[in-house]
C-alpha positions as CSV (number, residue, x, y, z in Angstrom):
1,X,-10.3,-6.4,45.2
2,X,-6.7,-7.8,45.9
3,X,-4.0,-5.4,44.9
4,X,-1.1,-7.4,42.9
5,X,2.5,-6.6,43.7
6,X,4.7,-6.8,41.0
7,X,5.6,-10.1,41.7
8,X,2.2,-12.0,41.8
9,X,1.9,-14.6,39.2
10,X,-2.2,-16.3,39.2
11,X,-2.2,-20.0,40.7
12,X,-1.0,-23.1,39.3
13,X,2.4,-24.1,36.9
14,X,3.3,-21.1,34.8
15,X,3.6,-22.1,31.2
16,X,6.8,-22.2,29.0
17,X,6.7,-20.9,25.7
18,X,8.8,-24.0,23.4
19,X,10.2,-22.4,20.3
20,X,10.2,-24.4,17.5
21,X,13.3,-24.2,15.0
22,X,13.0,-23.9,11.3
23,X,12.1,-25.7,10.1
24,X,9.6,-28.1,11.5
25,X,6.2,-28.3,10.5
26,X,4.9,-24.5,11.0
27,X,1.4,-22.5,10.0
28,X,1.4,-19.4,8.0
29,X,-0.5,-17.6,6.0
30,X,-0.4,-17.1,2.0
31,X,-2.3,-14.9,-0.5
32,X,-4.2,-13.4,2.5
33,X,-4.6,-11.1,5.6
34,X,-5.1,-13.8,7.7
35,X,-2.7,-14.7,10.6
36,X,-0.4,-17.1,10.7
37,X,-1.1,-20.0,13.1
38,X,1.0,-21.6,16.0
39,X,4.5,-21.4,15.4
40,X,5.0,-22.1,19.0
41,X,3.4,-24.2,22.5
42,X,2.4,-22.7,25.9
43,X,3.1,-26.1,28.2
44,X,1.8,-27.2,30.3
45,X,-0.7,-24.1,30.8
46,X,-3.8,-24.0,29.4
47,X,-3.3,-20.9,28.3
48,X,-4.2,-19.9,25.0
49,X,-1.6,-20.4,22.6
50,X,1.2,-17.8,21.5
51,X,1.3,-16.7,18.1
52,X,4.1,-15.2,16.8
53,X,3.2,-12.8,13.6
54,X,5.0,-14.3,10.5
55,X,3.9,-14.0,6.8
56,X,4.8,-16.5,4.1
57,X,5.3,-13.8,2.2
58,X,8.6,-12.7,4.2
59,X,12.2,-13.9,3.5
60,X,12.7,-16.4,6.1
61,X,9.5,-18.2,4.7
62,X,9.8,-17.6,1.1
63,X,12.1,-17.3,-2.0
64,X,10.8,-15.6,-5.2
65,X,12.5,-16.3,-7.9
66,X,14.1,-13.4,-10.7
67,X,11.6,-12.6,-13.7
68,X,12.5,-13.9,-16.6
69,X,13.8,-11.4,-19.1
70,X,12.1,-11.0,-22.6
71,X,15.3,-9.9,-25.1
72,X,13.7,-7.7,-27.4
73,X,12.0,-5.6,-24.5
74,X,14.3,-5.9,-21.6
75,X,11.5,-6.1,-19.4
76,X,10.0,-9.4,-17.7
77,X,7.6,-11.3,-19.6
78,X,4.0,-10.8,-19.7
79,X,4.2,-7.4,-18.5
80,X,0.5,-5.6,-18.1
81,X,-0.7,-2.3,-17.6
82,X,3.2,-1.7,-16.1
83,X,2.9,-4.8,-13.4
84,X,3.8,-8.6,-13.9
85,X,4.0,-11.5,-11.9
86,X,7.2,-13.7,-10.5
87,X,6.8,-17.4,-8.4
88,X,7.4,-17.4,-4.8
89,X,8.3,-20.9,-3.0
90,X,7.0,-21.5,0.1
91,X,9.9,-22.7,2.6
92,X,9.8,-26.9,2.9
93,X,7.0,-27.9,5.9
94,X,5.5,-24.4,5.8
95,X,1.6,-25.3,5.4
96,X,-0.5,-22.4,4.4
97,X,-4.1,-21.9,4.5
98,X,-6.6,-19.7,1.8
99,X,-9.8,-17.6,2.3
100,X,-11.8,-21.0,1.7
101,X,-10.2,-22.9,4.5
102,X,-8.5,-25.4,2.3
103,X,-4.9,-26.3,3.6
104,X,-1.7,-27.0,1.0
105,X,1.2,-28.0,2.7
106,X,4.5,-27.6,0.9
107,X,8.1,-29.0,0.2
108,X,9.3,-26.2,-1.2
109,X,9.2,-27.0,-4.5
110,X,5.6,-25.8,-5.1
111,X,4.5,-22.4,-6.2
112,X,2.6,-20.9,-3.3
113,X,1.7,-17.1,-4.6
114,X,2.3,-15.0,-7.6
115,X,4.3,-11.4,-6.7
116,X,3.2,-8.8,-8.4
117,X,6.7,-6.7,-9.4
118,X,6.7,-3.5,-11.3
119,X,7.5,-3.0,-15.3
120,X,7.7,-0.3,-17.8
121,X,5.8,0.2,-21.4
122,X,8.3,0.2,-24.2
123,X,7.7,0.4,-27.6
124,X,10.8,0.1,-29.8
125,X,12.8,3.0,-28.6
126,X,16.5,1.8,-27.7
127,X,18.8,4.0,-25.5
128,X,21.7,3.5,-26.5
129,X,20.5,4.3,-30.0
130,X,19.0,7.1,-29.3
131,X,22.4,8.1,-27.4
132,X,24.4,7.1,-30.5
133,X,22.6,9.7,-32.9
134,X,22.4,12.3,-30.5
135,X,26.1,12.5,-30.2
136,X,27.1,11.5,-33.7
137,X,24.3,12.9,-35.9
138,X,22.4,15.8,-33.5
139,X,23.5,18.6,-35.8
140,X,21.5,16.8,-38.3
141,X,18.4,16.3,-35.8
142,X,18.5,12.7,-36.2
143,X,17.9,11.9,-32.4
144,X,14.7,14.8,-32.7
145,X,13.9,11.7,-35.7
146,X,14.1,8.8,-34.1
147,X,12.4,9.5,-31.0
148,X,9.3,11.0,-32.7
149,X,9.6,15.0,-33.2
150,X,10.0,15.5,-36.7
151,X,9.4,19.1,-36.4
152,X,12.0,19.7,-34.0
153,X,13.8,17.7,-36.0
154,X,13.6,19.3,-39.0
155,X,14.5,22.7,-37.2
156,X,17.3,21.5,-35.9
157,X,18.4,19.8,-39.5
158,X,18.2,23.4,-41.3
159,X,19.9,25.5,-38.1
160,X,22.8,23.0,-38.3
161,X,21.7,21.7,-34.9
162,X,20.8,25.1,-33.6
163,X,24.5,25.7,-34.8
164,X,26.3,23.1,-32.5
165,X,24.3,24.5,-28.9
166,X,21.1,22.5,-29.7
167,X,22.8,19.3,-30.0
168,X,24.6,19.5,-26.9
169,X,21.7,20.3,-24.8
170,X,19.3,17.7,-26.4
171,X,22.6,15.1,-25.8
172,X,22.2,16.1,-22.3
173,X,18.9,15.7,-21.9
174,X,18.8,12.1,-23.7
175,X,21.5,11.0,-21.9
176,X,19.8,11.7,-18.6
177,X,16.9,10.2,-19.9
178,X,14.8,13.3,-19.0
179,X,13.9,13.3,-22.6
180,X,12.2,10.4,-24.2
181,X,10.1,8.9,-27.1
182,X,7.0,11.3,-28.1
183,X,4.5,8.3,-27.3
184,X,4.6,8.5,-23.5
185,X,6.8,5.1,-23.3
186,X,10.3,4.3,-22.0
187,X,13.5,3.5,-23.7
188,X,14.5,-0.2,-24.3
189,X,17.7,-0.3,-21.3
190,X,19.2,-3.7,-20.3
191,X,17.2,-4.7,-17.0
192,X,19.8,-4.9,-14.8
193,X,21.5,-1.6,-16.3
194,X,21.5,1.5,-15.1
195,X,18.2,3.3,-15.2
196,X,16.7,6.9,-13.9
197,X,14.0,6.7,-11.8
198,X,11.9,9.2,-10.8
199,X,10.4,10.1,-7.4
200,X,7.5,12.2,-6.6
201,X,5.6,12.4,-3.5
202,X,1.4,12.6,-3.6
203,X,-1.3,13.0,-1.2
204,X,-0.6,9.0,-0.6
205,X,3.3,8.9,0.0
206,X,4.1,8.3,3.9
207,X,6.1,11.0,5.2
208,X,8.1,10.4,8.4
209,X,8.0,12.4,11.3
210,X,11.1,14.9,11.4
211,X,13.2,14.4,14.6
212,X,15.3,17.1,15.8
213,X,18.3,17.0,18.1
């Protein structure tokens, strides 16, 4: 029933929270939803224990290394059902604990989690090929050819590419990328080229809230 005054603190020492710099021996979490554990000390309270809310999986606690590349593909190796996985590294003295209890601790030299990163499905179909006859051999429908519409193809072979309009709309759309192979898969582009992506929004897709001045 006592009123508090802005200034009223409970009895006894008030605790001091002691940050600990980076990187001394530190709790986190990896591969799960759990939270990370005591990266700091309330003395000489008894108080309960400050945590402060890190993940392993963030870039102060955590490098990932770059996929590897497979040459013929241009996408990263062992890529499945359009996902594939790269190593992350625990930072050195980070110790991490799963779903079963069981604690690793790390030097930084051990693999801690796999990240899933996103891929395409290609299938043989190079760009800059497909580029390359559109501009040189359109009027002949060889782009229509290579990329899997023979009919179109053949219509645009015995209209002399639509006599010259056809073969500079279909080098438009190839070079945009907006056209592709007739299978549904994506063209074979160097990884860290340039590439069109495409955004859509769904039911799912966050949308922030508009603020007006």
């Amino acid at each position: 029933g006592t009123r508090r005054s802005p200034a009223w603190r409970p009895p006894g020492p008030p605790g001091r929270l002691l940050r600990r710099p980076w990187p001394p021996s530190s709790w986190a979490s990896c591969g799960s939803c759990q939270s990370p554990r005591d990266l700091g000390e309330r003395l000489p309270s008894p108080q309960p224990v400050a945590r402060r809310r890190l993940s392993a999986r963030t870039s102060n606690w955590d490098i990932c290394k770059d996929p590897k590349i497979n040459d013929a593909t241009q996408e990263p190796v062992n890529c499945t059902n359009y996902t594939a996985h790269v190593p992350c590294f625990p930072a050195p003295n980070v110790t991490c604990k799963d779903f079963s209890g069981n604690e690793t601790h790390f030097t930084g030299n051990e693999v801690g989690f796999l990240k899933p990163i996103s891929c395409r499905n290609v299938n043989g179909y190079s760009y800059k090929v497909a580029v390359a006859l559109s501009l040189f051999l359109g009027w002949l429908g060889a782009d229509r050819f290579y990329l899997g519409y023979p009919a179109l193809g053949l219509l645009k072979f015995c209209t002399v590419g639509f006599c010259g309009i056809g073969s500079l709309i279909d080098f438009i759309l190839i070079s945009m990328q907006i056209v592709g192979p007739s299978d549904g898969s994506s063209y074979i582009i160097d990884y860290y080229g340039t590439r069109l992506t495409r955004l859509s929004i769904t039911n799912e897709t966050f949308r922030k809230t508009q603020l007006y001045p």
